[in-house]
RODO-2510 file (C-alpha; in nm, 4 decimals, decimal comma):
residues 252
     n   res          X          Y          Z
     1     x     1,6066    -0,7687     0,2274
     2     x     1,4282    -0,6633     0,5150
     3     x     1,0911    -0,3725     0,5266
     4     x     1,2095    -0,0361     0,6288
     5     x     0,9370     0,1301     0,9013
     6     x     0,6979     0,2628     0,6965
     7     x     0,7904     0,6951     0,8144
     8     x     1,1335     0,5860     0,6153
     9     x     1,2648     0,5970     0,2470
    10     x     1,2664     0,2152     0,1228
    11     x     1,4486     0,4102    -0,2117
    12     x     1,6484     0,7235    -0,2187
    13     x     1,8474     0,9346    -0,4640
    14     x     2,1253     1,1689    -0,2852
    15     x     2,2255     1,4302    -0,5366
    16     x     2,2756     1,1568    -0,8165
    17     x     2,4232     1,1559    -1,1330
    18     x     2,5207     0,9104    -1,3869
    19     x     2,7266     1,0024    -1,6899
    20     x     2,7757     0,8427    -2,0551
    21     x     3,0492     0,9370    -2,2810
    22     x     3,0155     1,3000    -2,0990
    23     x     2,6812     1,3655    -2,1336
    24     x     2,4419     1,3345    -1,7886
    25     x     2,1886     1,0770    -1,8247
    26     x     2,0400     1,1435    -1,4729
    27     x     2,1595     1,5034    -1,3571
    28     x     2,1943     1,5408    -0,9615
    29     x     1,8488     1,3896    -0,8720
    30     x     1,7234     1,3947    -0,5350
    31     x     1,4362     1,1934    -0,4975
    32     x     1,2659     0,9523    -0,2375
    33     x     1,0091     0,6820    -0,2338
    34     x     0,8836     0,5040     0,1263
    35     x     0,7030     0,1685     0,1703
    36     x     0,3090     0,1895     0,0495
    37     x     0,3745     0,4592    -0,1902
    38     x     0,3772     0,4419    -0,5792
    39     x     0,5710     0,7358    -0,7246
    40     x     0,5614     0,7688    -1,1311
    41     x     0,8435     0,8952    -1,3038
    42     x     0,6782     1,0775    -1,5941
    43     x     0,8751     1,1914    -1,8874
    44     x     0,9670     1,1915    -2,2477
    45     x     1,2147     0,9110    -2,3761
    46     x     1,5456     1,0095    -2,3207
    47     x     1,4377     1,2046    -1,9947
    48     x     1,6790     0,9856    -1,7295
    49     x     1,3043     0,7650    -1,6264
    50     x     1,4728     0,4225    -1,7195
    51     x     1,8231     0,4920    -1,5792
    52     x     1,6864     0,5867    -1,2609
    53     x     1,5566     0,2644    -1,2370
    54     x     1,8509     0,1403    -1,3213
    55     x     2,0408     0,3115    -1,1074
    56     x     1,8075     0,1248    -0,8206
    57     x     1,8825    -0,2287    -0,8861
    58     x     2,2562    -0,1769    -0,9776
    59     x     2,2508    -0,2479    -1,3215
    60     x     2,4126     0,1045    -1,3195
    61     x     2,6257     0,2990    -1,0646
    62     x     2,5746     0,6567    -1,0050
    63     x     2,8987     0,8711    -1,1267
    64     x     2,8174     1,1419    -0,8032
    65     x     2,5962     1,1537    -0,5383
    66     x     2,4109     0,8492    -0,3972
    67     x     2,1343     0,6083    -0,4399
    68     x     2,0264     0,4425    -0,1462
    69     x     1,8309     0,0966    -0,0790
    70     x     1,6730     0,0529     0,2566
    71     x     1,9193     0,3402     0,4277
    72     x     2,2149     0,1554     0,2295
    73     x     2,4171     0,2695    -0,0667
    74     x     2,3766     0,0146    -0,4085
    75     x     2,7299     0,0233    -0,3809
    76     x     2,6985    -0,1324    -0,0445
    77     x     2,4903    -0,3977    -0,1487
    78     x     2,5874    -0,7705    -0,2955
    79     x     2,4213    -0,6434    -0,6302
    80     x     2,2460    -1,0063    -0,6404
    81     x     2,1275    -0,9748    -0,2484
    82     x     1,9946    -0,6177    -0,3622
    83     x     1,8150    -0,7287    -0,6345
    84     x     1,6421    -1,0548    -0,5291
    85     x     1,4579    -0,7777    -0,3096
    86     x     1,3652    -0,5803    -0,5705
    87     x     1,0751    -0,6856    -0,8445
    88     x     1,1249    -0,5455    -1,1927
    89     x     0,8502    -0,5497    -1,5097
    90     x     0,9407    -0,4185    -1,8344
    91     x     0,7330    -0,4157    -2,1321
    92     x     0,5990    -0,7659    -2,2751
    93     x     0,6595    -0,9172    -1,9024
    94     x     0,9930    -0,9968    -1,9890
    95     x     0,9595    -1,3477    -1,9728
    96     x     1,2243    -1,6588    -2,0454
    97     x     1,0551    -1,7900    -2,3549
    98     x     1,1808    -2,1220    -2,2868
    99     x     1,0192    -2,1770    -1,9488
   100     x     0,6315    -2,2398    -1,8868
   101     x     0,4609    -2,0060    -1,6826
   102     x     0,5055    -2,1492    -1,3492
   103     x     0,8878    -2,1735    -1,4050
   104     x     0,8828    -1,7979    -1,5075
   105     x     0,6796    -1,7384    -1,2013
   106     x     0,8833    -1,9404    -0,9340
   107     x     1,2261    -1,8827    -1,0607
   108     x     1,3212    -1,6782    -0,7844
   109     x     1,1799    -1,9023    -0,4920
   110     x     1,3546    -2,1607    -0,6189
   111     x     1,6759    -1,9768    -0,6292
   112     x     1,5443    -1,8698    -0,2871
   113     x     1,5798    -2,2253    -0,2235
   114     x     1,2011    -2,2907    -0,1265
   115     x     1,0706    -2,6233    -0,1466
   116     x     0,8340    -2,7353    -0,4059
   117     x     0,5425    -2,7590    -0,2397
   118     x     0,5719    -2,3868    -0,1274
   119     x     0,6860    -2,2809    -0,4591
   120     x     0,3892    -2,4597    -0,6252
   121     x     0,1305    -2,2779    -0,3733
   122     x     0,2721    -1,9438    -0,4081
   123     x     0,2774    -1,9827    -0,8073
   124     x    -0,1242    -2,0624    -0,7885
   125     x    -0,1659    -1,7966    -0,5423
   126     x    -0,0106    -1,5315    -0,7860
   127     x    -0,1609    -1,6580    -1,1046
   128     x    -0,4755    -1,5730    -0,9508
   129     x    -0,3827    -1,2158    -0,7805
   130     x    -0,2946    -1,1214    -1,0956
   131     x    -0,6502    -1,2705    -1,2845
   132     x    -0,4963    -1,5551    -1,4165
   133     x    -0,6191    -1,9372    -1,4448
   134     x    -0,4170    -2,1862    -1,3393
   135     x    -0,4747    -2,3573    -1,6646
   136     x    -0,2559    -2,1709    -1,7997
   137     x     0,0821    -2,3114    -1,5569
   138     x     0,1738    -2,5546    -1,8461
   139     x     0,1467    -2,2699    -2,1229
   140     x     0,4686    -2,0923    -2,2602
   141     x     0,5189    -1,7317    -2,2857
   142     x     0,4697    -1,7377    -2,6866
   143     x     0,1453    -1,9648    -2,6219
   144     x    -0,0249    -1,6190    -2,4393
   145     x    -0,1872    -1,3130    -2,5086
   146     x     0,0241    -1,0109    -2,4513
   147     x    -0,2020    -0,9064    -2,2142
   148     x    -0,1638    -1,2729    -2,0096
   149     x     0,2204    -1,2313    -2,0702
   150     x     0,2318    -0,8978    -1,8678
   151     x     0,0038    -1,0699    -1,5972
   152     x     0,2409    -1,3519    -1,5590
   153     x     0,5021    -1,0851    -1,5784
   154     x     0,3654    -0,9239    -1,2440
   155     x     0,3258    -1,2229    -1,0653
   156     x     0,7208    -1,2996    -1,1437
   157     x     0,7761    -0,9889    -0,9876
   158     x     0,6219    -1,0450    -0,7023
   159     x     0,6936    -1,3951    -0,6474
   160     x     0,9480    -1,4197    -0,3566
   161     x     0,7381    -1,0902    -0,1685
   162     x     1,0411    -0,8163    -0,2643
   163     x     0,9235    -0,5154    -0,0569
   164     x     0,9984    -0,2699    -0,4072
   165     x     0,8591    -0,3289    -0,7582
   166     x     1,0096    -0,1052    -1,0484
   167     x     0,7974    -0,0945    -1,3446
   168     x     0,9277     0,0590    -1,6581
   169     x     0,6777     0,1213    -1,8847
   170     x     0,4773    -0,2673    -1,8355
   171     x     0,2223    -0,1979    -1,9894
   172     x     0,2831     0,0290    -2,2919
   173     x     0,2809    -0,2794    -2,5677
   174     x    -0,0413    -0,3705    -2,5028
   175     x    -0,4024    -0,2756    -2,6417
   176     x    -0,5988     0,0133    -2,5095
   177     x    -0,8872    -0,1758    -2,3261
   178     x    -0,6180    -0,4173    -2,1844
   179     x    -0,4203    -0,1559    -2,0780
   180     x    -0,7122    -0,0106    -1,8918
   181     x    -0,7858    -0,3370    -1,7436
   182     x    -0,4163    -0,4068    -1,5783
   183     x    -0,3846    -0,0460    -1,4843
   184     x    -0,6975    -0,1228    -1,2690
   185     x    -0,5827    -0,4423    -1,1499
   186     x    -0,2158    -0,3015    -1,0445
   187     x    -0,3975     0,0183    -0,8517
   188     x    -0,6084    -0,2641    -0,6388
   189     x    -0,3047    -0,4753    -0,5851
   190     x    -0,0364    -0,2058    -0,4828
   191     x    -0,3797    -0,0415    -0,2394
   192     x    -0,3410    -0,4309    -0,0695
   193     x     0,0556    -0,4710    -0,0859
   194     x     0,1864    -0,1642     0,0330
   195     x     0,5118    -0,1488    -0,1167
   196     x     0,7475     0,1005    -0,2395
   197     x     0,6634     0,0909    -0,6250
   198     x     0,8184     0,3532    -0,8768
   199     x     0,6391     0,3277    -1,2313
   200     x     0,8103     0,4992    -1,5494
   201     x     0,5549     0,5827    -1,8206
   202     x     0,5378     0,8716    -2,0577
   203     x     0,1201     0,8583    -2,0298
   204     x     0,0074     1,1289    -1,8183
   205     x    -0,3285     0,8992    -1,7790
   206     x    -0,1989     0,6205    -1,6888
   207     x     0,0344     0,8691    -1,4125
   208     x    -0,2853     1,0054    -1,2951
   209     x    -0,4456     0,6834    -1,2374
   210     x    -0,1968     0,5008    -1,0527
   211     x     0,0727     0,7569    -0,8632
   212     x     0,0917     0,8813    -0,5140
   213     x     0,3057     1,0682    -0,6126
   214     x     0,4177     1,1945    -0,9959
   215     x     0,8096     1,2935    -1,0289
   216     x     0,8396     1,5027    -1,3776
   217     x     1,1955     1,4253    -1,5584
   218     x     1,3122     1,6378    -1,8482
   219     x     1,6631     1,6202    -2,0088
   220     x     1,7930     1,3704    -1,6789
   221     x     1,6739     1,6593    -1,4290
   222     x     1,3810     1,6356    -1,2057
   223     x     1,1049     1,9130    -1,2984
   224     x     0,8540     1,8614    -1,0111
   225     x     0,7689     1,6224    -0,7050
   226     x     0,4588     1,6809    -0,6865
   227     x     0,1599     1,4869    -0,5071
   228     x    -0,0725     1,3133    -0,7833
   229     x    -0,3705     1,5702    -0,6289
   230     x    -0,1253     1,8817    -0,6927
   231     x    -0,0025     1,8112    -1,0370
   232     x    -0,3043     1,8967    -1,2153
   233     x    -0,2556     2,2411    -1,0442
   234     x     0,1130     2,3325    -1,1068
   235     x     0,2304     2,6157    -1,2863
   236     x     0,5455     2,5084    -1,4085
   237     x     0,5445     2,5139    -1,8264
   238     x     0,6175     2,1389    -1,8620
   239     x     0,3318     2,0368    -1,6683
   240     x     0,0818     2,2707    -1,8129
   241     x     0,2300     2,1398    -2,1426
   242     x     0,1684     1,7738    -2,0748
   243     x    -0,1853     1,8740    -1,9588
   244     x    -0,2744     2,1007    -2,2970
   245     x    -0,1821     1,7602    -2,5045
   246     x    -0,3394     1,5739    -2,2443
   247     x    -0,6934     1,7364    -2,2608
   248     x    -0,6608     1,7937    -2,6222
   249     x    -0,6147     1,4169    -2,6623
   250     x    -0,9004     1,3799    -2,4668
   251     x    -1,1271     1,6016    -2,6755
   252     x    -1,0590     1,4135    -2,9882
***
């Protein structure tokens, strides 16, 4: 999968819908995300964040309108072409529990076809982007902290350089200081990668901290698209909602 030019959508959603036993999921969402940018998709569960994502990798097709990939419909795509270009973290990393870290971590090279020796490099090269030692390249995913997991779980992603990372909701299992920590580590690496990221979380912090942009989802539909520096100052209800429980967490 090649880099769009960096004034074009590496992700776009054309009107789309997806449907389950009738009811809309994702409700005619038009939405766009270009290389370098991160764009959170904030929203209660059961708000269409995860589906979207989902719609993005093919795991689900829309049932109207269009989702594209680098100017292409997923429908277009080979769905495993399309998605050996994409990078995907869920919560707890995601890892195969019975493969050590650097197997996790070069999986796709290796499917890639890359030799060893370039597979090896790349794997110590990620564990320590990510803040990793490589003593830990011999370790299996039950043999980490959940904080370690997620790391490794990142550096997966990233592994075979996919120009777009999805994220949906990496780092919600893990404790607060943590958290903190990999939230700061992910803002520093996305400032040095430059690619098209979308993040689903339902933490309006964690939004704040790490969005170009934040995309509001309620009931499937998209609320506001709003630059991270404007959402503070909208006026719709949701938002000012989400910042009332926001500050009042905040003053506890």
């Amino acid at each position: 999968m090649t880099n769009p030019a960096n004034d074009e959508p590496a992700i776009s959603f054309d009107h789309a819908t997806f449907r389950l036993n009738g009811r809309a999921l994702v409700d005619d969402l038009t939405l766009s995300v270009k290389r370098g940018e991160t764009l959170v998709l904030l929203g209660r569960s059961g708000s269409g964040k995860t589906t979207s994502l989902k719609l993005i990798n093919r795991l689900l097709v829309p049932s109207a309108g269009d989702v594209q990939v680098n100017g292409r419909a997923t429908t277009a795509w080979d769905p495993i072409q399309l998605r050996r270009g994409i990078g995907y973290v869920i919560q707890d990393g995601g890892l195969f529990p019975h493969f050590s870290v650097a197997k996790n971590i070069g999986l796709v090279p290796q499917i890639e076809g890359w030799p060893a020796n370039k597979i090896q490099a790349r794997t110590q090269e990620l564990l320590a982007l990510v803040g990793l030692s490589s003593d830990l390249l011999d370790r299996y995913p039950q043999q980490l902290s959940g904080g370690q997991r997620q790391r490794v779980g990142v550096a997966r992603a990233l592994a075979a350089d996919p120009p777009i990372l999805l994220l949906d909701e990496p780092f919600g299992a893990l404790d607060p200081i943590t958290r903190s920590e990999i939230q700061k580590e992910f803002r520093d690496l996305q400032q040095r990668m430059k690619k098209a990221v979308i993040f689903v979380t339902h933490d309006l912090r964690e939004a704040l901290l790490l969005a170009d942009r934040i995309a509001l989802m309620e009931n499937g539909r998209l609320i506001v698209d709003l630059p991270v520096d404007d959402f503070p100052h909208s006026r719709e209800p949701l938002v000012r909602a989400y910042l009332e429980a926001f500050s009042g967490a905040e003053a506890r």
